[in-house]
C-alpha positions as CSV (number, residue, x, y, z in Angstrom):
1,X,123.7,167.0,75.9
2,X,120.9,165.6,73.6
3,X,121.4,162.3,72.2
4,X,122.2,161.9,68.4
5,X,122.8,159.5,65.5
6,X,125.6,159.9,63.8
7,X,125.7,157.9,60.6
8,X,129.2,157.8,58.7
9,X,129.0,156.5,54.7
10,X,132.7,156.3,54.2
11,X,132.7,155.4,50.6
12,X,129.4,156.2,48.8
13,X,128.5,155.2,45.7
14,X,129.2,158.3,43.1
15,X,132.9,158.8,44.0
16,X,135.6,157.2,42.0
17,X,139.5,156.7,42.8
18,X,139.6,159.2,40.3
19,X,138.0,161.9,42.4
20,X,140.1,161.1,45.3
21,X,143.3,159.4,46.9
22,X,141.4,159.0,50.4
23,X,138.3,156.9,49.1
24,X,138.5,153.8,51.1
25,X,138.6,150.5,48.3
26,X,139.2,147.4,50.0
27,X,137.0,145.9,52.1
28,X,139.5,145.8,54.9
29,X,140.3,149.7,54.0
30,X,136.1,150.6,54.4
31,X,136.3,148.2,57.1
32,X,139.0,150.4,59.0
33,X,137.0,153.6,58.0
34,X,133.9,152.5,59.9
35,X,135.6,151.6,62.8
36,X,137.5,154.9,62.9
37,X,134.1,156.4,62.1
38,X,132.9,154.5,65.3
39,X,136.3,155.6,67.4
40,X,135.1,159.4,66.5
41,X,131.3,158.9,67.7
42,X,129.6,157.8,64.6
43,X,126.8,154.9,65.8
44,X,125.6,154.0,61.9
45,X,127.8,153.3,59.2
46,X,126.2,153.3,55.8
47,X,128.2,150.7,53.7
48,X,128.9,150.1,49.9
49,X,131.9,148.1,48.8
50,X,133.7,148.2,45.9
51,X,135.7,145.5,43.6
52,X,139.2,146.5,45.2
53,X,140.8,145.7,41.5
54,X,138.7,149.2,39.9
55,X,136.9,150.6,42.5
56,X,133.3,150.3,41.2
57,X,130.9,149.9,43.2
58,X,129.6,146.1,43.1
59,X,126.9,144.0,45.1
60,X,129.0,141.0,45.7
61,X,128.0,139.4,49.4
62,X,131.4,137.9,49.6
63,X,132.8,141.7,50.1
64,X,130.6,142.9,52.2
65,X,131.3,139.7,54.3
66,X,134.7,140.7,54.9
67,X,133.6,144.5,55.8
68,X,130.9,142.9,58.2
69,X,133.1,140.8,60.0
70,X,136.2,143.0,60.5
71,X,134.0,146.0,61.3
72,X,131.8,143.4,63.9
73,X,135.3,142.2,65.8
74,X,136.3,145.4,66.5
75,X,132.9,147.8,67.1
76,X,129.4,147.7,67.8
77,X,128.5,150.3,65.7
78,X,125.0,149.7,63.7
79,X,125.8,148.3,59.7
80,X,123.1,150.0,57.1
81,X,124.3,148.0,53.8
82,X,123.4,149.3,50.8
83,X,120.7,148.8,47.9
84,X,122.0,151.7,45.9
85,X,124.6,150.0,44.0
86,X,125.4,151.6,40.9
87,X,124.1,152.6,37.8
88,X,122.2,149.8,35.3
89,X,122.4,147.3,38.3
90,X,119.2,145.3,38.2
91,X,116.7,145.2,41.8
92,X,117.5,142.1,42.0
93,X,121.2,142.7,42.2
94,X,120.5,145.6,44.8
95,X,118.5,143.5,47.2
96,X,120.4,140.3,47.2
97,X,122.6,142.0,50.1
98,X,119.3,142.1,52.6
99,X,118.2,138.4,52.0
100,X,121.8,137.2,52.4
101,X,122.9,138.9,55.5
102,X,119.6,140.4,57.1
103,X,121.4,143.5,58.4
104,X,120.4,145.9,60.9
105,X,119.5,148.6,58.9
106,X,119.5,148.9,55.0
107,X,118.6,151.5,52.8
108,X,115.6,151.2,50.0
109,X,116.6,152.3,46.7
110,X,115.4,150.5,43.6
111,X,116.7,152.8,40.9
112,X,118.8,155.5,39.7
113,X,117.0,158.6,40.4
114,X,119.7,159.4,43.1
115,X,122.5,159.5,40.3
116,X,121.7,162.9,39.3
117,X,125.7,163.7,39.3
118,X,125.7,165.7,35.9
119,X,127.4,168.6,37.4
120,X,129.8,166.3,38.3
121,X,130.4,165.3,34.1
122,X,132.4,167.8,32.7
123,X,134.7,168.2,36.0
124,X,135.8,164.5,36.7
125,X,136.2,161.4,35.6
126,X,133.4,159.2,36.1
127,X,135.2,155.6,34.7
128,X,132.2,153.8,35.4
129,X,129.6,155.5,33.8
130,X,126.8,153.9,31.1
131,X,128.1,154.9,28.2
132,X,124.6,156.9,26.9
133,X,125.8,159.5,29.9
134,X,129.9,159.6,28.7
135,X,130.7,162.1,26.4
């Protein structure tokens, strides 16, 4: 068989608890994710965290700590963190996860022109929308 590179992104950054009762929220709950992700063959895991009170997608290092570390004790699987963070978050905000931890892989995105989710509008709730895009 050839070799591949499976990369798992168990929580994204568009879907909300809204959308779903299986979105991963905690960090110990993405945490568990990847490493079933890496139990099932996956070798990357692409990782956003979220503040476990809403569910939004956030930047803070002291989550993705906790994700890190579980996910590190129990797999070897490859972390890619995140600079997509959400919507009106500055670059600043998005990069301060690569300077902190210096992860094996990270992705590159420096603004919003991967939220195109207006399909998505009139068919779910989107709680943490900017407000120009509610309606």
């Amino acid at each position: 068989m050839k070799k591949r590179i499976i990369t798992a992104a168990v929580t994204g950054s568009v879907y909300t608890p809204s959308m779903t009762p299986y979105l991963p929220i905690t960090p110990r709950e993405i945490a568990d994710e990847v490493i079933r992700s890496h139990q099932a063959g996956a070798s990357v895991a692409h990782i956003h965290v979220r503040d476990p009170s809403t569910g939004k997608p956030t930047s803070r290092i002291e989550l993705f700590q906790e994700v890190a570390s579980r996910v590190k004790q129990h797999s070897d699987i490859v972390l890619c963190f995140t600079t997509g963070g959400a919507p009106g978050m500055s670059i600043e905000e998005r990069v301060k996860i690569i300077t902190a931890f210096h992860p094996e892989l990270a992705s590159l995105n420096f603004g919003s022109i991967n939220f195109a989710i207006f399909h998505a509008l009139d068919s779910q709730k989107i709680m943490f929308l900017p407000t120009h895009l509610r309606h």
